[in-house]
C-alpha positions in Angstrom: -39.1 83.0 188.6 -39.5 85.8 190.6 -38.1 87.2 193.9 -41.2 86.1 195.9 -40.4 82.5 194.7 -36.5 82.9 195.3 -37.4 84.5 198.7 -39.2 81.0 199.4 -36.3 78.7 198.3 -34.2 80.5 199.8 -36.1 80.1 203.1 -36.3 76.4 202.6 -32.8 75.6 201.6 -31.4 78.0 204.5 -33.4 76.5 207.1 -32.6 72.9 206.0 -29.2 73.5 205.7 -28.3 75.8 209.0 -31.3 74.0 211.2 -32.8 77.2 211.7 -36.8 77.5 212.1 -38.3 78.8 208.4 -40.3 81.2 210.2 -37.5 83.1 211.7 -35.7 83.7 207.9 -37.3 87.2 207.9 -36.5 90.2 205.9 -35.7 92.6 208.8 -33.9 89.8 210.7 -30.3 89.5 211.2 -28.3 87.2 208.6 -26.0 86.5 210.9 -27.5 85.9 214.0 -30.6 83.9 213.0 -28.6 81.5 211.0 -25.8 81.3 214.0 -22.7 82.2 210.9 -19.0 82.1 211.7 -16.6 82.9 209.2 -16.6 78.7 207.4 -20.5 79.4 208.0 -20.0 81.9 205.5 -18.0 79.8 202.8 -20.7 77.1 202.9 -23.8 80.0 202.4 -21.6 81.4 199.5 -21.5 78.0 198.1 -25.3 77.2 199.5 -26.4 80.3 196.8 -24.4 79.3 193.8 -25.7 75.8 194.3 -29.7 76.6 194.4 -29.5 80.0 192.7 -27.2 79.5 189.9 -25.0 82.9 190.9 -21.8 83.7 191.9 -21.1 85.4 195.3 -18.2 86.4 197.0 -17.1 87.2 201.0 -17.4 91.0 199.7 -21.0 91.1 198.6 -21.4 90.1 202.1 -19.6 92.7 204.0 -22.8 94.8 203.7 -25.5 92.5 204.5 -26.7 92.5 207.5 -30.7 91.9 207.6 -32.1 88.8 204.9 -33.9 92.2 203.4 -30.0 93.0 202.5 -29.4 89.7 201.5 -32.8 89.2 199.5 -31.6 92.6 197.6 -28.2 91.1 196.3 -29.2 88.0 195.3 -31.9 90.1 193.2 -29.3 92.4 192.0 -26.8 89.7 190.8 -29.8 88.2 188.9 -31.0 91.3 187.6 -34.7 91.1 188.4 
């Protein structure tokens, strides 16, 4: 599997999950504001990830993401693709 297919399931299981329009989950969006987060938001993505990508994330890998580019590059780094 490789990122172009995580970048799709991710897409899916994001918009499915925060009701969000697939087309808007796009790299130079914001995280945040596309998916509408608040801070229990945040607790049911970390869970969301290790759920349908098999990898452990915590609050503080997220204290730097800001676009789904950033958030596309640490789900690639914590699988080491």
């Amino acid at each position: 599997m490789g990122l172009g297919d995580i970048i799709e399931d991710t897409r899916d299981f994001l918009s499915e999950e925060f009701e969000v329009n697939r087309d808007l989950i796009l790299p130079e969006n914001s995280l945040k504001d596309t998916l509408d987060l608040d801070s229990l938001d945040y607790v049911d993505l970390v869970v969301l990830i290790e759920e349908n990508l098999n990898i452990k994330v915590t609050g503080e890998d997220f204290k730097e993401i800001e676009t789904f580019g950033d958030f596309y590059a640490l789900i690639q780094k914590k699988l080491s693709l």
